[in-house]
Each structure stands twice: as C-alpha cells, then as structure tokens.
SEDREN-586313 format. One line per field, with one value per residue (C-alpha): x, z, y; residue in three letters; residue number from 1. Coordinates in steps of 0.1 Angstrom, whole numbers, plus 5000, padded with zeros to 4 digits. Layout:
! residues N
px: X / ...
pz: Z / ...
py: Y / ...
resn: ALA / ...
resi: NUM / ...
***
This chain:
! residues 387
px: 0142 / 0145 / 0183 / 0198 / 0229 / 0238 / 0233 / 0201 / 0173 / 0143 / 0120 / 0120 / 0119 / 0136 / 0176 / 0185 / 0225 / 0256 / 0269 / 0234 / 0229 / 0197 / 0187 / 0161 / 0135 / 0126 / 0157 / 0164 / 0132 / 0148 / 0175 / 0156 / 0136 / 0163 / 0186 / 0157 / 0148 / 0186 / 0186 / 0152 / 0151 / 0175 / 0159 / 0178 / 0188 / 0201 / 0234 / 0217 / 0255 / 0258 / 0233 / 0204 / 0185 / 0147 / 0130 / 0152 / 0145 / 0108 / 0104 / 0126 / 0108 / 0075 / 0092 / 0093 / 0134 / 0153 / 0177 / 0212 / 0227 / 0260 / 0251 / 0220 / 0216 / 0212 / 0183 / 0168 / 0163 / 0144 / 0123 / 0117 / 0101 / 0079 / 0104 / 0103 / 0136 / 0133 / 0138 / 0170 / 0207 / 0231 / 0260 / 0288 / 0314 / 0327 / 0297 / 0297 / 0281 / 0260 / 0249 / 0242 / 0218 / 0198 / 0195 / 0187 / 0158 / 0143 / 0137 / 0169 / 0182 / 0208 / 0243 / 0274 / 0309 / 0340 / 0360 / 0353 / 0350 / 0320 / 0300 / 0311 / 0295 / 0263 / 0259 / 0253 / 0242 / 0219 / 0215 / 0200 / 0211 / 0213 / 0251 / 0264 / 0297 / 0318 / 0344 / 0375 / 0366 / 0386 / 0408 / 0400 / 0409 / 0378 / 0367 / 0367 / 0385 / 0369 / 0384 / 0411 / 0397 / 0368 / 0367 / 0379 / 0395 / 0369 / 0388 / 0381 / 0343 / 0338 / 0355 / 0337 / 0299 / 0306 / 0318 / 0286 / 0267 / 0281 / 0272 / 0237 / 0242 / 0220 / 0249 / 0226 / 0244 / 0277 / 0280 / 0312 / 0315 / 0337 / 0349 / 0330 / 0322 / 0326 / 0330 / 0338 / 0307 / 0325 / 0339 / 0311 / 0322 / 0352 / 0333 / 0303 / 0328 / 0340 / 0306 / 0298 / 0328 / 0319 / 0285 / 0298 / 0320 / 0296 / 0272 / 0295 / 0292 / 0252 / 0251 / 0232 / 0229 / 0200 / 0211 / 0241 / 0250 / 0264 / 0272 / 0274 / 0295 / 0275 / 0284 / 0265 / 0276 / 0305 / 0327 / 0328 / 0308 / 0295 / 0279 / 0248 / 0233 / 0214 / 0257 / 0261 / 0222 / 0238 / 0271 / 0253 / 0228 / 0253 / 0271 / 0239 / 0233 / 0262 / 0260 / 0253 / 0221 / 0195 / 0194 / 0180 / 0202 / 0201 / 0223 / 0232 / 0239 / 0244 / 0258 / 0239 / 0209 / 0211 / 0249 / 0230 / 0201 / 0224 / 0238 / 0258 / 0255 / 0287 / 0296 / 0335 / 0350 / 0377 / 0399 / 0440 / 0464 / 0493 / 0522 / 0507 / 0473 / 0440 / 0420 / 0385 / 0382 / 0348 / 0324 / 0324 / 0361 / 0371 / 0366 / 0326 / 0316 / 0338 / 0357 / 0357 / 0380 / 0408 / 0400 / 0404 / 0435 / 0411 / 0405 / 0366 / 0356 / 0328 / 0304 / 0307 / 0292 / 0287 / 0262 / 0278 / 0279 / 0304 / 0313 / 0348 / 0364 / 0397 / 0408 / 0405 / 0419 / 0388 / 0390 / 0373 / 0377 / 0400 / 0435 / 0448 / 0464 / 0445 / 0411 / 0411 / 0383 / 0395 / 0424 / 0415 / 0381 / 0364 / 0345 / 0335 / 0367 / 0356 / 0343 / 0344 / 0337 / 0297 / 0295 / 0280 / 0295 / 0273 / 0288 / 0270 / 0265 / 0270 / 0241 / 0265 / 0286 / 0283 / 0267 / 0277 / 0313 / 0312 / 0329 / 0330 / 0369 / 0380 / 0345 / 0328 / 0293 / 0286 / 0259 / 0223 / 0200 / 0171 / 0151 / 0125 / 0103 / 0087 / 0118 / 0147 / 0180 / 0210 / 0234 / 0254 / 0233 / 0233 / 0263 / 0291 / 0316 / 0353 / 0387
pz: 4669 / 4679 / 4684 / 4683 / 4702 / 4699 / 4657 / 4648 / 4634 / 4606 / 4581 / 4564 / 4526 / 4521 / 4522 / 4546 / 4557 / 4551 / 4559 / 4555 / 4550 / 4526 / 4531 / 4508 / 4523 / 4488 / 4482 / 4515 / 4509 / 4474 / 4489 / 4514 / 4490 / 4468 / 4492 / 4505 / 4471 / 4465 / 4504 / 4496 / 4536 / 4547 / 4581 / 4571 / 4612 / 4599 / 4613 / 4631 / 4635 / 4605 / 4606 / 4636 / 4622 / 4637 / 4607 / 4590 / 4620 / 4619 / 4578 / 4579 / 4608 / 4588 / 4557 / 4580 / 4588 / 4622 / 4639 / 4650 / 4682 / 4698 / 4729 / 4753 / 4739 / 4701 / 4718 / 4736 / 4697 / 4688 / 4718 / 4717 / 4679 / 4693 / 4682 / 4700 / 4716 / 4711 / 4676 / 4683 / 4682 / 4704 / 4682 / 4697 / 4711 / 4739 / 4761 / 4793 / 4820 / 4829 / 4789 / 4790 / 4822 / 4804 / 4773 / 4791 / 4810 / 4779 / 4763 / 4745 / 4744 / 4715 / 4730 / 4702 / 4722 / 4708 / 4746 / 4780 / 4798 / 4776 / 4787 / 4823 / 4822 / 4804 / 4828 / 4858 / 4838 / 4812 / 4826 / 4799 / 4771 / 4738 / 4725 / 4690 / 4687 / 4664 / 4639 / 4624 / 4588 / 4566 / 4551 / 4517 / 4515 / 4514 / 4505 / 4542 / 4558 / 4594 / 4602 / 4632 / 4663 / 4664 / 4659 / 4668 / 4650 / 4647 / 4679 / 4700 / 4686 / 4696 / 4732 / 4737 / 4729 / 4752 / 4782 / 4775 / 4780 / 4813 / 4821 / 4820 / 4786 / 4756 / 4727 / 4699 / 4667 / 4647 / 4629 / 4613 / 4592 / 4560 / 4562 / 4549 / 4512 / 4504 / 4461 / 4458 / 4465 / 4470 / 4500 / 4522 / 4509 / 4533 / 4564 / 4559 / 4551 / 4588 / 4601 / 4590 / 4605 / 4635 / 4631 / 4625 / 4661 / 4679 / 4668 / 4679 / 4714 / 4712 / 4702 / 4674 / 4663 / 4649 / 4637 / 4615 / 4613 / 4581 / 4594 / 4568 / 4540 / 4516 / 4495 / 4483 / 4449 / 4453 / 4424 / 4406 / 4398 / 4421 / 4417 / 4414 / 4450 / 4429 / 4427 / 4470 / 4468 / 4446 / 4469 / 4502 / 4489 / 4482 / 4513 / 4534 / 4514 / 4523 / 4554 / 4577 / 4587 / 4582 / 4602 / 4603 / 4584 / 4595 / 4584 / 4594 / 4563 / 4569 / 4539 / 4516 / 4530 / 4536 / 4519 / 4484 / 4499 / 4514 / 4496 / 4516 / 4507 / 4516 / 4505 / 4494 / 4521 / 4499 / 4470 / 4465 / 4442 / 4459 / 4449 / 4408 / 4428 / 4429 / 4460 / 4471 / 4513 / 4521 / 4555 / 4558 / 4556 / 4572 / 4610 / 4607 / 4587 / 4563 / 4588 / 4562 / 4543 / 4567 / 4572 / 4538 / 4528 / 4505 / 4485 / 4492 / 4466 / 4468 / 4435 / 4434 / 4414 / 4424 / 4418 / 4387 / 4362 / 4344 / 4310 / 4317 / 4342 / 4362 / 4391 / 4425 / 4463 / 4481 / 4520 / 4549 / 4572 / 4603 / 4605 / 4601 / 4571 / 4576 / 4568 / 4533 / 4514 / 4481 / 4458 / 4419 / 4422 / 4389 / 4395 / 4376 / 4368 / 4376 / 4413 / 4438 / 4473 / 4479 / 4456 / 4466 / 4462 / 4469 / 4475 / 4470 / 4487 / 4521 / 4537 / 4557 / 4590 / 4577 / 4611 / 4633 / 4632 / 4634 / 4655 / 4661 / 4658 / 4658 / 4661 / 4634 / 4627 / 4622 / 4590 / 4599 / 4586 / 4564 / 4556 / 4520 / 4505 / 4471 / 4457 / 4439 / 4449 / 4428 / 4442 / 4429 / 4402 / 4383 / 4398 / 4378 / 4393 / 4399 / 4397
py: 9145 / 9107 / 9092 / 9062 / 9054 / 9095 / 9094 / 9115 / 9100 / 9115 / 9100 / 9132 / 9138 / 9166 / 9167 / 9184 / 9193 / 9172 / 9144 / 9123 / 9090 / 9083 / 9048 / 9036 / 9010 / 8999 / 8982 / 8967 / 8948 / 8942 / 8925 / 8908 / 8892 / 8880 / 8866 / 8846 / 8835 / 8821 / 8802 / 8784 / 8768 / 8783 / 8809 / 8846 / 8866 / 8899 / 8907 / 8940 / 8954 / 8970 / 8989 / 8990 / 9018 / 9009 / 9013 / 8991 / 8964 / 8968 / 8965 / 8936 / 8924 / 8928 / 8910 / 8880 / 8884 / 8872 / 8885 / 8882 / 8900 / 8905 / 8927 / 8928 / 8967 / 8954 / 8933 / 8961 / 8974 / 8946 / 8942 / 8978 / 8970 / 8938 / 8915 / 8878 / 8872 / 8834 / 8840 / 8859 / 8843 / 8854 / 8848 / 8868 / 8837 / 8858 / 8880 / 8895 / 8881 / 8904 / 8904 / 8865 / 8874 / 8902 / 8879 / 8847 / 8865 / 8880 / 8849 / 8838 / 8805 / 8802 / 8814 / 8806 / 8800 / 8788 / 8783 / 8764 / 8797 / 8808 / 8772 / 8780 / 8816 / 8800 / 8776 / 8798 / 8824 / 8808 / 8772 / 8744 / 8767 / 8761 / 8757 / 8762 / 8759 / 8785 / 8765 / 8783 / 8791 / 8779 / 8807 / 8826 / 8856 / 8880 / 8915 / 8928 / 8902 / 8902 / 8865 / 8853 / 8862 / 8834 / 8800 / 8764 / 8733 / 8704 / 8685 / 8713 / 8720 / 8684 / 8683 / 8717 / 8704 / 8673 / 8697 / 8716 / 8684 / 8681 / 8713 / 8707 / 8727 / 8714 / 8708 / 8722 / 8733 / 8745 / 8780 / 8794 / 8829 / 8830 / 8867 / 8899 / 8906 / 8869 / 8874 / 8832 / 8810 / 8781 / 8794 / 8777 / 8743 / 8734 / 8748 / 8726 / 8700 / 8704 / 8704 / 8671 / 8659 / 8672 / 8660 / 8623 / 8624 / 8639 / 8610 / 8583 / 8606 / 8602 / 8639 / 8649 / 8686 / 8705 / 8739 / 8750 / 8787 / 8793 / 8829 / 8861 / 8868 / 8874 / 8905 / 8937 / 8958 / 8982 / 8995 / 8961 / 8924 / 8900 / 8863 / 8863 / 8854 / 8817 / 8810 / 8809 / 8794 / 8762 / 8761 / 8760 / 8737 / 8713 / 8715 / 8709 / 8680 / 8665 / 8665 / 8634 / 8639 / 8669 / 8700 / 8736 / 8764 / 8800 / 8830 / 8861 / 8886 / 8919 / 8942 / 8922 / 8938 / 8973 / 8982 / 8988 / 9009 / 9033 / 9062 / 9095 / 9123 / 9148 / 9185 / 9195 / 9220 / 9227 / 9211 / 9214 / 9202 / 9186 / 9170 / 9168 / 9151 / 9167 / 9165 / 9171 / 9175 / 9160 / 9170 / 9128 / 9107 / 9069 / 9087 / 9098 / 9074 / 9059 / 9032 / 9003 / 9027 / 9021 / 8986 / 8978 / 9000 / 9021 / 8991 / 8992 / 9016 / 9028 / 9041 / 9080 / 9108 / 9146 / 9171 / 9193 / 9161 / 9177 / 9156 / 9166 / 9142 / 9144 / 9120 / 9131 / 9115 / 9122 / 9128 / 9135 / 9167 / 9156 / 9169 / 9132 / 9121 / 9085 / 9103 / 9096 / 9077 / 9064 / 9071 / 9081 / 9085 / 9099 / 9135 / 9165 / 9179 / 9210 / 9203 / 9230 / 9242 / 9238 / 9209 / 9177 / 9142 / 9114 / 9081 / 9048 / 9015 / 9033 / 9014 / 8992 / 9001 / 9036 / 9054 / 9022 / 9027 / 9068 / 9087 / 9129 / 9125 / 9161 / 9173 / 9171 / 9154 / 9121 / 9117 / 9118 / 9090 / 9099 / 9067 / 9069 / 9047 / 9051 / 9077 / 9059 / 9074 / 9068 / 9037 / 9014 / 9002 / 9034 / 9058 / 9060 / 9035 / 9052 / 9027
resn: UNK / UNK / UNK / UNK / UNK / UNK / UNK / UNK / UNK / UNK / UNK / UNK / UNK / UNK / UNK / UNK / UNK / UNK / UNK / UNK / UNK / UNK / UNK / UNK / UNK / UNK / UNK / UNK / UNK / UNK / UNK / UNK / UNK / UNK / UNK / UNK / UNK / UNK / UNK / UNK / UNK / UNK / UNK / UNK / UNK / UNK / UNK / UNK / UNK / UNK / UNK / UNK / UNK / UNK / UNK / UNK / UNK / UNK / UNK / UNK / UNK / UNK / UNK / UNK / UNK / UNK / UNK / UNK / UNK / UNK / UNK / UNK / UNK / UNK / UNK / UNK / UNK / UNK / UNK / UNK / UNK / UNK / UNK / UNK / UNK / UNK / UNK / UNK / UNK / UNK / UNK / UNK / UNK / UNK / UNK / UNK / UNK / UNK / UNK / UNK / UNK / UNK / UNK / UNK / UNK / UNK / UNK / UNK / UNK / UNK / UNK / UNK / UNK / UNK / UNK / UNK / UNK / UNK / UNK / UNK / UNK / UNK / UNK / UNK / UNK / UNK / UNK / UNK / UNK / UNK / UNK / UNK / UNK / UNK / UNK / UNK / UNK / UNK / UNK / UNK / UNK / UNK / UNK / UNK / UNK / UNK / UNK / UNK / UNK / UNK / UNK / UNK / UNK / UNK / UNK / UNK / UNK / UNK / UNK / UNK / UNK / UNK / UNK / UNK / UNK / UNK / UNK / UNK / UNK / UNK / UNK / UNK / UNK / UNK / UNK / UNK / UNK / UNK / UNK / UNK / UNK / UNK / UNK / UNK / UNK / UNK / UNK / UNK / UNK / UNK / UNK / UNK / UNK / UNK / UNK / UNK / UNK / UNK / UNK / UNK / UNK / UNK / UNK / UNK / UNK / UNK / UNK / UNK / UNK / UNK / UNK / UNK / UNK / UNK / UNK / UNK / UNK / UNK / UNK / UNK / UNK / UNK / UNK / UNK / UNK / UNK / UNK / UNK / UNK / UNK / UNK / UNK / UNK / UNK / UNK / UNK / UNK / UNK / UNK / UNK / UNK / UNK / UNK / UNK / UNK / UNK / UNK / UNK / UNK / UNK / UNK / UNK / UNK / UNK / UNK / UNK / UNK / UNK / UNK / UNK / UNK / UNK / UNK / UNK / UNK / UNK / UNK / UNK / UNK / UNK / UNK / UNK / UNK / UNK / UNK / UNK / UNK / UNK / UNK / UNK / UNK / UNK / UNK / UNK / UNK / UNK / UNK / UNK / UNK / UNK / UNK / UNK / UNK / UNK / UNK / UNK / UNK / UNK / UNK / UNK / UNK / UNK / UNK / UNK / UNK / UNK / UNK / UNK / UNK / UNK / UNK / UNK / UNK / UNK / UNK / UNK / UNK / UNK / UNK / UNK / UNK / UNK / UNK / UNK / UNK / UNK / UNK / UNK / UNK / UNK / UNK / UNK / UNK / UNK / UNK / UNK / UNK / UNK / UNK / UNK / UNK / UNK / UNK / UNK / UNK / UNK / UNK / UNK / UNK / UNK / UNK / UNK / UNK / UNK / UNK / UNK / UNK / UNK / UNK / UNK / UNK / UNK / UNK / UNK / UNK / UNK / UNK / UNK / UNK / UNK / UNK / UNK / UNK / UNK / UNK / UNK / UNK / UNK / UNK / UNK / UNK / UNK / UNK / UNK / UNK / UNK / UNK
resi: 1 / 2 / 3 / 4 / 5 / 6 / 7 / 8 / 9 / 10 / 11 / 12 / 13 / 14 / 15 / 16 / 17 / 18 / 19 / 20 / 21 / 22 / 23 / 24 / 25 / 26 / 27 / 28 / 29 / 30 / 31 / 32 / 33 / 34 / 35 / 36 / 37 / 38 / 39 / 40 / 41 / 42 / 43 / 44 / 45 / 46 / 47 / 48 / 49 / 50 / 51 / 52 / 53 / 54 / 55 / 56 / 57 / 58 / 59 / 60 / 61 / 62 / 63 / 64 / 65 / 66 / 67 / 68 / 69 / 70 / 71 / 72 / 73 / 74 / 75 / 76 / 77 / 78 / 79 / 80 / 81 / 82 / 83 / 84 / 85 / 86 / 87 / 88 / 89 / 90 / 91 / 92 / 93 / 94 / 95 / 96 / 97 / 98 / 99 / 100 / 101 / 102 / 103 / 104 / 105 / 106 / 107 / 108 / 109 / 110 / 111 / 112 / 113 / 114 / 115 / 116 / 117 / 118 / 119 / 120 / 121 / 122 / 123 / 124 / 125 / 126 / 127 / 128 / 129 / 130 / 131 / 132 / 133 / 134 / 135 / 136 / 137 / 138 / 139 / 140 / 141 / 142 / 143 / 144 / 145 / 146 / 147 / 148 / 149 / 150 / 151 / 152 / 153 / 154 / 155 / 156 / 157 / 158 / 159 / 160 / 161 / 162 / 163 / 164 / 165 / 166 / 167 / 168 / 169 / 170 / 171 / 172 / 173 / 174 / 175 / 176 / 177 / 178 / 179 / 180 / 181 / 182 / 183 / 184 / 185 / 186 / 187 / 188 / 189 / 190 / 191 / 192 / 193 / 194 / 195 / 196 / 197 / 198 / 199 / 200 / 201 / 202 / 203 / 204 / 205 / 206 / 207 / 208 / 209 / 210 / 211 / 212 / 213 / 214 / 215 / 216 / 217 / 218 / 219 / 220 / 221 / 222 / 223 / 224 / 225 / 226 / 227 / 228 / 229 / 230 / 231 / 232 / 233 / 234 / 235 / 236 / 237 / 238 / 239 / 240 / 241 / 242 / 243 / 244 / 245 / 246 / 247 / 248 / 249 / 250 / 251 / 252 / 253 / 254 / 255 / 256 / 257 / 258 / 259 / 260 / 261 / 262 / 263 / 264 / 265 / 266 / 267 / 268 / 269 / 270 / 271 / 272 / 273 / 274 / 275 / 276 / 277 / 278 / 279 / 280 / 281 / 282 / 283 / 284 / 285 / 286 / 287 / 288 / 289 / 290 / 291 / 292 / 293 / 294 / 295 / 296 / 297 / 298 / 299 / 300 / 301 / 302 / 303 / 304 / 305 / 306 / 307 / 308 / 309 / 310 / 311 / 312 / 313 / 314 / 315 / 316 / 317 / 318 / 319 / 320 / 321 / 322 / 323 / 324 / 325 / 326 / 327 / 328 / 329 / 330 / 331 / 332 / 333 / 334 / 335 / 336 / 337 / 338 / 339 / 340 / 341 / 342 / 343 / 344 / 345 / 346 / 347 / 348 / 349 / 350 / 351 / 352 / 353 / 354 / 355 / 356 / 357 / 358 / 359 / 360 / 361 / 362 / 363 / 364 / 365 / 366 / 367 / 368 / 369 / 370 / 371 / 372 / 373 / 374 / 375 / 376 / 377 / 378 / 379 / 380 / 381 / 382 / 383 / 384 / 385 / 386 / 387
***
C-alpha cells in the first residue's frame, strides 16, 4: 500500500474499515471548472495544504491547475507528479533557509515575504528572486478565520519592495488572503484597494508590479448557503479594474476545491445519554481528523447522515474516540434516533484539512483515503444538513 506523509493511501472501490475518507475526483474537477469559469483571467495555484493527496495533484494538474507551496516537501509532491516548478509560488512569508535553497534550485522564483529578514534570507539564498509582498487583509470576520499572523500595512509593503530592490531582489507583486471560508464577496474590495495604493507609490519609486495574489478564501458548502462563486467573479473583477495599471491575477483556493468531494465515513463505538444529552462516540473526532472542529468552536458543521435512515430523528453530540473532553465534532447533530453501536455515520464536505491535520492522539487511526471516479457519493449537496 502507497503512503503519504504516514496516511495510507488506495484507489480501491470497495469500502473498506473505518475512519475513511472517500474523495470523489468527479467533483473536484467540478469545482475546478466552476471556479475557473467565475475568475475568467484570473491563473487558479491550488493551496496543496489542504489536502496533497497525489491523485488529487495530478487530475488537477491535468485540468490545467497551478500550484501553491509552503514547504520544499509539498514541492517534492508535485515534482514527484511532473509538475514544472516555475509554475509554483512559494507563498509561505516566513521559510527556512534551507527550504528557500531546495526551492530556488528546483526552478522556483516567486518567494512571498512580509519582513526584512525574509529579503535578507532570499538574497543569499535565492539571489534575483521574484518578491511579492504579503499586505494585512483588511478584517472581516470569516468562517475559519486563519488571519493575524501575516501581513503588512501599505507603508511597510512599499519600504519592503524598495529594500528588495537593493538587494538585487526583483520587486515583482502584492498578494494578501482574506481569511478561510470567505461567505461575503466583497471582502476582496478593501485589499485590492490597498494594492493600488501600493501600486501608485511604488510607481513614483520607478517600481511597477506585475502579479497580484489575491490569496484563498473562497468557500465550499457546509451545513448552510453560499454566493454563488459568479458573486466573488463580479467583486474581484471590479477590484482589478481599479487598479492603476494592469497586472497578472493568480489565487490560491483550497476548500473550494476538494472540501465538497470529500465525504468520511466513521462507525459509532458506543452511544450514552448524559446529563438529558444523547451522544454517539465516533472511530474519527477533532484529533484524527476533524481539527477544524476545534478551530471553529464546533461552529463548522458539517452535513451528516448515517446508515439506518431512520424516519425517526433525535439530536445527538457526536464525538470522536480520545479520552479528551475536546474531541467532540458538532453539538445537535440530526441522526436516526435509533443509532447504535456498528452503525455508520458519514459526514460530508470532509475533503478539506481532513487527513492533513490528523494526528494518532491516543492511538487511534487516522482515516484512510479512498479516491473514485464515475460513483456519486453522498455530500453536501444531498445529505441531510444537521443545525
């Protein structure tokens, strides 16, 4: 069996045990196709952190996608696939050295920084790089917020590109990223507002960009709506157009991708009633592979439906198998009321960050990744949505 980064690997089509993760390659090419359709010019690097499964990388790959790295290991995955590391961005703002080296010498020459010790690294490690400058997104509040620890004012963006052309460093773009699971489209405005400005100081410095990064954000279906991807199409359009002069857009969507496509299949170890509560124990909680549980206070809820289809419904906290009271998935999920031990509960949207933030936290397995084509397995779209 092949393995990626210690998380087991098949193509098979039959389920096998719990926890898996069944990733359908239809829909990714779905998604692919849409968001492209909605960023007419706009060059789509998917955000490979979420999830680096290889056949995800090589259908995308074949679909005509880039790619977006933050380690010299996520570009050993996409060399190992035939993928041209020119194309790649190095988007990470803070690398280690010995990261910018590897990169450098396989070919890439984009390297994002938002501090003077960054250009200082690239310029003995990647000399005559490429720069793009990170900005500080302007702060809305999104549905995974993932902001704070990047990003510059646009005083400091335009100091820094000027120090990176006296490094021998070629000052080359601007990139910010709005948050995860962006639900308000207009949320692009302020930071393109910001690059222009930067854009128009820079100018009077004799610097003219030719790239802006307008990052990820863009969200996939959970338990609830979302614009329509033609609504971020409209806002970044109009963005772009204001700026001063034209340049190349690029993105780097991740969830949007692959979150839909996803959908994990667990068993119930046991139920209990506590406290007036009902509660099913999964094989797969926040520690092996629901993470973005605890990140988002249980607020990320996730579509759910089970394998006895009961018409008879009852609320359940459903929770994952460690002996931590943390380990719990979502609170007032819908289920067959009369779930049991051996059931299944399959959980949808799970495409995303699923396998990539799994740990074996008390020992128990992280899901295995089954990957299908041609077989439509029940997500978001059609599982019954709990809330």
């Amino acid at each position: 069996m092949d393995h990626l980064d210690g998380l087991p690997l098949t193509s098979s089509p039959t389920p096998g045990p719990t926890p898996e993760l069944v990733i359908d390659l239809d829909r990714v090419a779905a998604a692919y196709r849409g968001l492209t359709g909605a960023l007419p010019g706009v060059a789509v690097h998917y955000a490979m952190k979420c999830n680096p499964h290889p056949e995800i990388l090589a259908l995308l790959q074949a679909l005509g996608c880039r790619f977006e790295i933050a380690s010299a290991a996520e570009l050993d995955a996409l060399t190992a696939i035939g993928h041209d590391p020119a194309q790649v961005l190095s988007s990470n703002p803070v690398k280690p050295l010995a990261h910018i080296v590897r990169q450098h010498a396989a070919g890439v020459w984009r390297f994002a920084v938002d501090c003077e010790d960054e250009l200082d690294k690239l310029a003995v490690a990647a000399p005559g790089a490429a720069v793009v400058v990170r900005l500080a997104a302007h702060q809305i509040r999104s549905g995974v917020p993932s902001e704070g620890k990047f990003g510059v004012d646009v005083d400091t963006a335009v100091t820094l590109m000027l120090a990176a052309r006296e490094r021998g460093l070629r000052p080359y773009g601007a990139a910010f990223h709005v948050g995860s699971q962006m639900l308000l489209p207009h949320a692009w405005r302020a930071p393109l507002r910001a690059v222009g400005t930067v854009m128009y100081k820079l100018a009077a410095e004799d610097v003219f960009l030719q790239m802006v990064n307008l990052g990820g954000g863009f969200p996939a279906k959970y338990a609830g709506k979302t614009p329509p991807p033609a609504e971020y199409g409209a806002a970044i359009a109009a963005g772009l157009a204001g700026l001063p002069y034209p340049v190349a857009a690029v993105c780097e969507p991740g969830r949007a991708l692959v979150a839909e496509a996803g959908r994990l299949r667990a068993t119930v170890i046991g139920t209990a009633v506590r406290g007036g509560r009902r509660w099913a124990h999964l094989d797969v909680g926040a520690f092996n592979g629901l993470m973005e549980s605890l990140e988002t206070g249980n607020q990320l809820r996730f579509p759910v439906s089970d394998s006895r289809g009961s018409a008879r419904r009852e609320r359940f906290c459903l929770t994952g198998p460690t002996c931590d009271s943390q380990d719990t998935i979502m609170f007032d999920a819908e289920l067959s009321a009369d779930l049991r031990t051996g059931d299944e509960v399959y959980l949808g949207s799970t495409g995303a960050y699923t396998t990539v933030y799994a740990s074996r936290f008390n020992g128990f397995d992280v899901p295995r990744v089954r990957c299908v084509t041609g077989v439509a397995i029940e997500t978001s779209d059609d599982a019954a949505y709990c809330g």
